[in-house]
SEDOSE-736553 format. One line per 10 residues: number of its first residue (from 1); their letters; for each residue x, y, z negated of N, C-alpha, C. Coordinates in Angstrom, 1 decimal. Example, Ala and Ser with C-alpha at 12.3 -4.5 7.8 and 13.67 -1.06 7.14 Angstrom:
2
1 = as = 13.2,-5.7,-7.8,12.3,-4.5,-7.8,13.2,-3.3,-7.8 | 12.8,-2.2,-7.1,13.7,-1.1,-7.1,12.9,0.0,-7.9 $
END
This chain:
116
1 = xxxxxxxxxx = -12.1,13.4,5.3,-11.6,12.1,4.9,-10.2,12.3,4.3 | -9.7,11.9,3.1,-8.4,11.9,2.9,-8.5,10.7,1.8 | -6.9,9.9,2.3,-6.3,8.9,1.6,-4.8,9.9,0.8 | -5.3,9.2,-0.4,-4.1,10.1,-1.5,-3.2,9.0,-2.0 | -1.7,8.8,-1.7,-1.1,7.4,-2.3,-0.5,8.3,-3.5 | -0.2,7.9,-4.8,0.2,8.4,-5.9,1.5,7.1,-6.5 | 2.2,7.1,-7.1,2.6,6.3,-8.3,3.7,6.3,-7.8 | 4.8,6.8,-6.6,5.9,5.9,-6.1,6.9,7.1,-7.4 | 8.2,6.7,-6.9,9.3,7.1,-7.8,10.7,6.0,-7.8 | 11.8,6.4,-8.7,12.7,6.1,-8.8,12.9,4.9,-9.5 $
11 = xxxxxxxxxx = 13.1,3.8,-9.1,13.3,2.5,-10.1,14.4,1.6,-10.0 | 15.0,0.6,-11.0,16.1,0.2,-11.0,15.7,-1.4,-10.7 | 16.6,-1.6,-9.6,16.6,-3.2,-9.5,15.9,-3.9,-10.3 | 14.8,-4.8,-9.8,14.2,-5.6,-10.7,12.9,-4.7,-11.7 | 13.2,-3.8,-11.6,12.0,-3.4,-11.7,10.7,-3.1,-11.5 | 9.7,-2.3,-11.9,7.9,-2.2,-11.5,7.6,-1.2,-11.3 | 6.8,-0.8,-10.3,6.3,0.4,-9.4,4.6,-0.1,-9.1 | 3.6,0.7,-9.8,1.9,0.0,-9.3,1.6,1.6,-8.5 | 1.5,1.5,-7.4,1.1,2.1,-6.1,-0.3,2.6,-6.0 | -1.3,3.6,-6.0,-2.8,4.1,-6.0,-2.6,4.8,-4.7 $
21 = xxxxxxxxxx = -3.9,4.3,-4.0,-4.2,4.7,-2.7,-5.9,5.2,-3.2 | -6.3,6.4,-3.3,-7.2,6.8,-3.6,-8.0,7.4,-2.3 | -9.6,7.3,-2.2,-9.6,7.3,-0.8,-11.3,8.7,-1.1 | -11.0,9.4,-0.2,-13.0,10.3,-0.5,-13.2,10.6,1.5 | -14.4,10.7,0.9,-14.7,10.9,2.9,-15.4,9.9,3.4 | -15.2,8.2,2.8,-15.9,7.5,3.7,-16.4,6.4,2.3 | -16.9,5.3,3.2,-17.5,4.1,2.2,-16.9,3.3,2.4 | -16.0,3.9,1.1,-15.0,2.5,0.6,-14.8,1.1,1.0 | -16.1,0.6,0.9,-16.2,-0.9,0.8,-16.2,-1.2,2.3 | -16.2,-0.6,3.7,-16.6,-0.9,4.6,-15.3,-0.8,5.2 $
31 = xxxxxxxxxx = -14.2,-0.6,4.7,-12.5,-0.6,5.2,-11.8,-1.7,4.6 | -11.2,-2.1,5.5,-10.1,-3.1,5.5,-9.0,-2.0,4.9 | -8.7,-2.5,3.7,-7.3,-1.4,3.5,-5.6,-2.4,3.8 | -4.8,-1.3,3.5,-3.4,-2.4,3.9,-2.4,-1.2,3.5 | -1.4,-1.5,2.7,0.0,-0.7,2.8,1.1,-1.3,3.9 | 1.6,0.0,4.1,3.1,0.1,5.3,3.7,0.5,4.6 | 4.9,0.1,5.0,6.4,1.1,4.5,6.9,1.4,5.6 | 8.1,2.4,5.6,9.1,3.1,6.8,10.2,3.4,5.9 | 11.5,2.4,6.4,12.5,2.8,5.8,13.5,3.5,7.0 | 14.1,4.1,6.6,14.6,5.0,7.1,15.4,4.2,8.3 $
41 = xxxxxxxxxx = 15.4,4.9,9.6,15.9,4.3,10.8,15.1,3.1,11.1 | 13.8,2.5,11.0,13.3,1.0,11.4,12.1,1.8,11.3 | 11.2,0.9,11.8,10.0,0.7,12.5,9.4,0.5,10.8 | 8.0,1.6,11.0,6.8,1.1,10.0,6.4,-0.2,10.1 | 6.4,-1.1,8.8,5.4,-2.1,8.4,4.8,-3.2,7.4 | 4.3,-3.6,7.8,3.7,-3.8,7.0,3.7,-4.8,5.9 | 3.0,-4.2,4.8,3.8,-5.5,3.2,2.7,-5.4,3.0 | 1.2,-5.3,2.7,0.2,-6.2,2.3,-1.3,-5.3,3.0 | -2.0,-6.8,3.0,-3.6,-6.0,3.7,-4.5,-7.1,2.6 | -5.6,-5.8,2.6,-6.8,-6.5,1.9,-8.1,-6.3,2.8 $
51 = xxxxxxxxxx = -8.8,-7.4,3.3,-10.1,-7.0,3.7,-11.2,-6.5,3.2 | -12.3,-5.8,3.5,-13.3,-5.4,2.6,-14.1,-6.8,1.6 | -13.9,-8.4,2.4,-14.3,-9.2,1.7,-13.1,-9.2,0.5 | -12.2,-8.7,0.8,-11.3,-9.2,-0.7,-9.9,-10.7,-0.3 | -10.0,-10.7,1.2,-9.1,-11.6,1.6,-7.9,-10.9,1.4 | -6.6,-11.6,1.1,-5.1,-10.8,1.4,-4.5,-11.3,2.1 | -3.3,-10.9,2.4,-2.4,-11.7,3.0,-1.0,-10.4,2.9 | 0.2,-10.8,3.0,1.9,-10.6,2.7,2.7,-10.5,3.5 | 3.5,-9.7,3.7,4.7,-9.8,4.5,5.4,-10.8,3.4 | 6.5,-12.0,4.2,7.0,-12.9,3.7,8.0,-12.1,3.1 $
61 = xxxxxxxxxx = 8.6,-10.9,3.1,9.6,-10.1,1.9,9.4,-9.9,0.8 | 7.5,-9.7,0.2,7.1,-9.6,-0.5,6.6,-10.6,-1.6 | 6.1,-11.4,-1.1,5.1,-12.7,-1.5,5.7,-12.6,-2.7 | 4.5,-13.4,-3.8,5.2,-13.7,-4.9,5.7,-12.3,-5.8 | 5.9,-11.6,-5.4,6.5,-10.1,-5.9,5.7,-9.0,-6.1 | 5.0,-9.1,-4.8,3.9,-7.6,-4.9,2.4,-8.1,-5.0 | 1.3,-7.4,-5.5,0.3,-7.8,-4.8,-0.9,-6.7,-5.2 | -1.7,-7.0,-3.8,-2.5,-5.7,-3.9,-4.4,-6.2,-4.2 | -4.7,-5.1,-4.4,-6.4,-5.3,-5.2,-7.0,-3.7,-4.6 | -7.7,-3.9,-5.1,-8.6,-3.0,-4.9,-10.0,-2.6,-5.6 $
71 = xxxxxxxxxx = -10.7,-1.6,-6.1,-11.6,-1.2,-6.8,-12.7,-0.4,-5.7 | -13.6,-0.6,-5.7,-14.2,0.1,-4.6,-15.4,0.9,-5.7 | -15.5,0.5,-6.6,-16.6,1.5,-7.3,-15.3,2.5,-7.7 | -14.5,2.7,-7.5,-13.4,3.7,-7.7,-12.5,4.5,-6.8 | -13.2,3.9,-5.5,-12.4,4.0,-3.7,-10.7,4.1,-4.2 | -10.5,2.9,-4.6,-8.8,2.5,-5.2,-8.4,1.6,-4.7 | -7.2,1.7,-4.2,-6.2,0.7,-3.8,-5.1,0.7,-4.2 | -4.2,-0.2,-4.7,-3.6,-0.5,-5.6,-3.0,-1.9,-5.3 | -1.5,-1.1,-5.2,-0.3,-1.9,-4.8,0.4,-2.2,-6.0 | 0.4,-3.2,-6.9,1.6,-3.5,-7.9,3.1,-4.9,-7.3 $
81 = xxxxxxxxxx = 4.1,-3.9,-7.9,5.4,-4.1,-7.1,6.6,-4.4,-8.3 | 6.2,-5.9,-8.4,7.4,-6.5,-9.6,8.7,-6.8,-8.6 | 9.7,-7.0,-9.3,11.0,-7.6,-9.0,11.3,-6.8,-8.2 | 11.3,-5.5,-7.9,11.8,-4.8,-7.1,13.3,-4.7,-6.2 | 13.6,-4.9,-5.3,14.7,-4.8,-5.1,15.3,-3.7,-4.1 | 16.7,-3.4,-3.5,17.0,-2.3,-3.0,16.6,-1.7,-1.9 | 15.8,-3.1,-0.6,15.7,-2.9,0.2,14.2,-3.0,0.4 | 13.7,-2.6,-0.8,12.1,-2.0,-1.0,11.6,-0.8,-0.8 | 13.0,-0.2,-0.9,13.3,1.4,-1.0,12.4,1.7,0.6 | 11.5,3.0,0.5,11.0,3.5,2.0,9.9,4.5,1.7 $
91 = xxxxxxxxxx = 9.1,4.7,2.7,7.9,5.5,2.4,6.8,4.6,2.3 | 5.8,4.6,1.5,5.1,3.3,1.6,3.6,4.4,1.7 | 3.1,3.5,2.7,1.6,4.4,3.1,0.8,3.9,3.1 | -0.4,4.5,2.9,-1.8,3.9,2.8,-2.8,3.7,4.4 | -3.7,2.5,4.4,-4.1,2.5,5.6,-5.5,2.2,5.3 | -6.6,2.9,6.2,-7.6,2.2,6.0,-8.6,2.1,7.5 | -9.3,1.0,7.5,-9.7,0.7,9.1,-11.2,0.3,8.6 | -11.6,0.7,9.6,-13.4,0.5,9.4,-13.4,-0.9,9.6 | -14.0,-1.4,9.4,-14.5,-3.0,9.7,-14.7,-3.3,10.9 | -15.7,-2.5,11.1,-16.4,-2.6,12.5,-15.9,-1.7,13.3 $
101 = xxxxxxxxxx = -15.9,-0.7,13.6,-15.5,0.4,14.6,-14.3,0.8,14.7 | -13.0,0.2,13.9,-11.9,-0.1,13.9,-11.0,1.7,13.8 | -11.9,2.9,13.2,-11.4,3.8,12.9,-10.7,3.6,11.7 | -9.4,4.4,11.9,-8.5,4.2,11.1,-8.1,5.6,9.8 | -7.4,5.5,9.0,-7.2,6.7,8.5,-6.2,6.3,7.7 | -4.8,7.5,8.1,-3.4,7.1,6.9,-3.6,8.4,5.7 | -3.0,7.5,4.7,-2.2,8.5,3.3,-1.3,9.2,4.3 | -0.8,10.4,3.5,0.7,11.1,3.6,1.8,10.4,3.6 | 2.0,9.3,2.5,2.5,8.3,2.1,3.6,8.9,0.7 | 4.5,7.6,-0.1,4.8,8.0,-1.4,6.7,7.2,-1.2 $
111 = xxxxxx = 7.4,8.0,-1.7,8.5,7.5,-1.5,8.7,6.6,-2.9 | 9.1,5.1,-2.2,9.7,4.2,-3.3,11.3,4.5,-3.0 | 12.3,4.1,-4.3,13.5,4.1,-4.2,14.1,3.3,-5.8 | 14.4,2.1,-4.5,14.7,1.3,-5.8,16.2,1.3,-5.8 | 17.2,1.9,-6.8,18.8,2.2,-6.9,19.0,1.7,-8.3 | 20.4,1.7,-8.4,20.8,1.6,-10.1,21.8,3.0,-10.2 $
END
C-alpha cells in the first residue's frame, strides 16, 4: 500500500497550491480520506476529511479557502488551496482509513511554504 502526496511548493501570500494524494494497494472507494498538516513545533492536524460517501467537512482556518475532492476511478485525492496565507506553511499529509475496519495508511507527506 502506498499513499503518494505530490503538488506542495513555494507560494506567495494569497496564492494557489492543488495538493494530489495518489493512493495503490487498496480499494480506493472503501477509505475515508482526510489531509493533516504539521507545522513546525505544534501538534499534527487536521484541515479537511472526505468520506467514501463524498461527505466533507473543514478545519474552521480553512473554510471557504481550501477544499478537497476526490476521484476514485483514479485513487486521487485532491486538496485545492486558494488564498493562501503564511500560517499555511507545514507538512501537509495524506490519510486514508478503511471504513469499516478503521485501518489506516499515511503519505510521506509534501511541504507547503507560503512566504513573500
Amino acid at each position: 500500500v502506498q499513499l503518494m502526496e505530490s503538488g506542495g511548493g513555494l507560494v506567495q501570500p494569497g496564492g494557489s497550491l492543488r495538493l494530489s494524494c495518489a493512493a495503490s494497494g487498496i480499494i480506493f472507494s472503501n477509505y475515508n480520506l482526510a489531509w493533516l498538516r504539521q507545522a513546525p513545533g505544534k501538534q499534527r492536524e487536521l484541515v479537511a476529511a472526505i468520506t467514501s460517501g463524498g461527505r466533507t467537512n473543514y478545519a474552521d482556518s480553512v473554510k471557504g479557502r481550501f477544499t478537497i475532492s476526490r476521484d476514485n476511478a483514479k485513487n486521487t485525492m485532491y486538496l485545492q488551496m486558494n488564498s493562501l496565507k503564511p500560517e499555511d506553511t507545514a507538512v501537509y499529509y495524506c490519510n486514508a482509513d478503511h471504513r469499516i475496519t478503521g485501518r489506516d495508511y499515511w503519505g510521506q507527506g509534501t511541504q507547503v511554504t507560503v512566504s513573500s
